[in-house]
N, C-alpha and C positions, 0 to 999 in steps of 0.2 A: 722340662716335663717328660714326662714316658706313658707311650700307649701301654700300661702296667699296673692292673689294681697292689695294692699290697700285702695279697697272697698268689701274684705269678702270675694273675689270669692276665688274657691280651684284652682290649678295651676296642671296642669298634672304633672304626675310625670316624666314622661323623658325630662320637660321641665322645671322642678326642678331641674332636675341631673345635666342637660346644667347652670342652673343660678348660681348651688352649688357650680359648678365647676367653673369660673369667680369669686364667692364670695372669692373662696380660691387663686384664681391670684391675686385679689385685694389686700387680706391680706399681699401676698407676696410681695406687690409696697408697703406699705404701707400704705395701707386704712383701714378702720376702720369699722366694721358696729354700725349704731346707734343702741342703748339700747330700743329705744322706739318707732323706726321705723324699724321695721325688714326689709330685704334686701334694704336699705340705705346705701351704703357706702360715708365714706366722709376722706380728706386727708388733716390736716391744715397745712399750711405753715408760715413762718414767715412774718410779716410785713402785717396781716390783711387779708387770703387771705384764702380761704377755696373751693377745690374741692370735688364734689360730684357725683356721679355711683349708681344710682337708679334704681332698679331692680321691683317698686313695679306695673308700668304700670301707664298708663295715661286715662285720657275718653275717648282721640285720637286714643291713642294705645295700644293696652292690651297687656300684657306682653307675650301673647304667641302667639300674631301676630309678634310681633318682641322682641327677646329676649334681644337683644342689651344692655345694660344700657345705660342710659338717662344719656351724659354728662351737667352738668351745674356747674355754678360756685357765690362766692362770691367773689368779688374785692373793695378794697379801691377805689374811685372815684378818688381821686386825684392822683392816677397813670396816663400815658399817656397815651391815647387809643393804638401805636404804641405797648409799656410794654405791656398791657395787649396782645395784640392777640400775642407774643413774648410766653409771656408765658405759653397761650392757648395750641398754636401748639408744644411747647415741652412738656408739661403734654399728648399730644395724642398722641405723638411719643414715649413718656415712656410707657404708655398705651398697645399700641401696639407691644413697646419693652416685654412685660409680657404676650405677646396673651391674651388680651380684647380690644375685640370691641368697639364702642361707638357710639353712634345716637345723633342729634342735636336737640332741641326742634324747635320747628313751633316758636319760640320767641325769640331763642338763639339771647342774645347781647342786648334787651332791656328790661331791667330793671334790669340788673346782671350787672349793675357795668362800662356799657360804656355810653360814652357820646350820648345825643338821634338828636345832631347836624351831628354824622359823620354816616351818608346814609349805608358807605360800610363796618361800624362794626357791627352796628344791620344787614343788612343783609347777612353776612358772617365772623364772629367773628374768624373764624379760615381761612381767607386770608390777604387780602392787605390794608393799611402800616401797617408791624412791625417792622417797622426800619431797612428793608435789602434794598437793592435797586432792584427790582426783576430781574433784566437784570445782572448784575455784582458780586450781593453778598455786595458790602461795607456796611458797617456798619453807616448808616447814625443817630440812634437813634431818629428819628423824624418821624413825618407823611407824611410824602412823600415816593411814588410809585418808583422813581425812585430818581438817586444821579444828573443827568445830563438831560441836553434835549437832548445830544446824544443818552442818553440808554433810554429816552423814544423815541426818532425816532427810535432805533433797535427794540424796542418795539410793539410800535404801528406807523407807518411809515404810515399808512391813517388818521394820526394825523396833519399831516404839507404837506404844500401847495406844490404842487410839479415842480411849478416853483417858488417862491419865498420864500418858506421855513419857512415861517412862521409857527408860530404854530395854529392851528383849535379851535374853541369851536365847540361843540357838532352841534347847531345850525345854523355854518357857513358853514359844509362840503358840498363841491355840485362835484358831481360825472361828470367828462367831457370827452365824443366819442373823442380819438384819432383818431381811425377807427371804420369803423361799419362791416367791413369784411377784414381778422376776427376783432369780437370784442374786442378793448383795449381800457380801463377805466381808466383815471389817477385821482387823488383828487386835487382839487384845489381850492382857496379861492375865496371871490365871487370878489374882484376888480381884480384879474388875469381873474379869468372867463368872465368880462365885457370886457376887454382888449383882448381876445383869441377873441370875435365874431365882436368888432368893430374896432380892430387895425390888420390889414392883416398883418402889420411886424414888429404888437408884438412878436409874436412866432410861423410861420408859419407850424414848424414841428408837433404844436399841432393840427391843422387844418386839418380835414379830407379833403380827395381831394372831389370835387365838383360830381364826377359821384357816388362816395358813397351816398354821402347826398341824390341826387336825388334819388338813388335808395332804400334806406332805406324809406323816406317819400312817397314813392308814391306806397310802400306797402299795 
């Protein structure tokens, strides 16, 4: 290693001692420093697949603003995006098995190797789907959040209509007064929602009593 970011500046030196010492946890997982990139670590694996623990700082971030090493990676594309953050999160759990830290680039997940269609790998390469089901654990090995639409209603339960249970888009959720005193909010879909204001015995319990209303609007 070199007291040496990599664009020339000098590195303090008890912020050398902190990187020396990482350099020498790294060695210990198994990382490697580059020959021709000083404080570069990198870790290759089999089947195309190369971690690396950059210690040299960035334009963003200079290495003695945050000493962290810069996780990023090399991935075969034709792995599944699932695979890939699978084996994100346990390279940073071994990581961390070894006390080294790790920081995420401002870009992590696009152009390292995931697909530029799935939204919630470029922005969060080390969360959801990696093929667990996040409510249960099963092992579903696909891109899906959840195994069931039970365990996404355990999940996210302002996802589905809360009189007809349906499931929600993003777009459809519309927030509806139980009561207005106290305040109680249920989720519900928008043809229940038309039903709740123009059929009295659709669902009357959802219906605030009449001296509420009045006294809420004439607030």
């Amino acid at each position: 290693m070199e007291p040496i970011d990599k664009f020339g500046n000098d590195i303090y030196s008890h912020i050398y001692d902190e990187l020396c010492e990482y350099g020498a946890r790294l060695k210990q997982a198994g990382y490697r420093e580059s020959q021709n990139k000083p404080n570069l670590f990198y870790f290759q694996k089999t089947g195309g697949v190369t971690f690396f623990m950059d210690m040299r700082g960035t334009p963003q971030v200079k290495i003695w603003e945050d000493t962290r090493p810069l996780f990023y990676w090399n991935i075969e594309l034709t792995m599944p995006n699932w695979a890939k953050r699978r084996m994100l999160k346990k390279e940073r759990g071994r990581l961390l098995g070894h006390r080294v830290p790790l920081r995420l680039s401002f870009y992590a997940g696009l152009g390292q190797g995931f697909s530029s269609a799935d939204d919630d790998t470029i922005s969060n390469p080390l969360g959801w789907p990696d093929g667990y089901c996040r409510v249960c654990g099963t092992d579903m090995r696909a891109d899906k959040k959840y195994c069931s639409e039970e365990c996404e209603r355990e999940f996210l339960p302002s996802r589905f209509c809360e009189v007809c249970e349906d499931r929600l888009e993003w777009d459809g959720t519309i927030r509806h007064h139980v009561s207005y005193y106290p305040e109680e909010i249920v989720t519900v879909c928008r043809s229940c929602h038309n039903k709740i204001h123009m059929d009295e015995s659709f669902s009357p319990e959802l219906t605030p009593p009449q001296d509420e209303i009045d006294r809420f609007y004439d607030r």
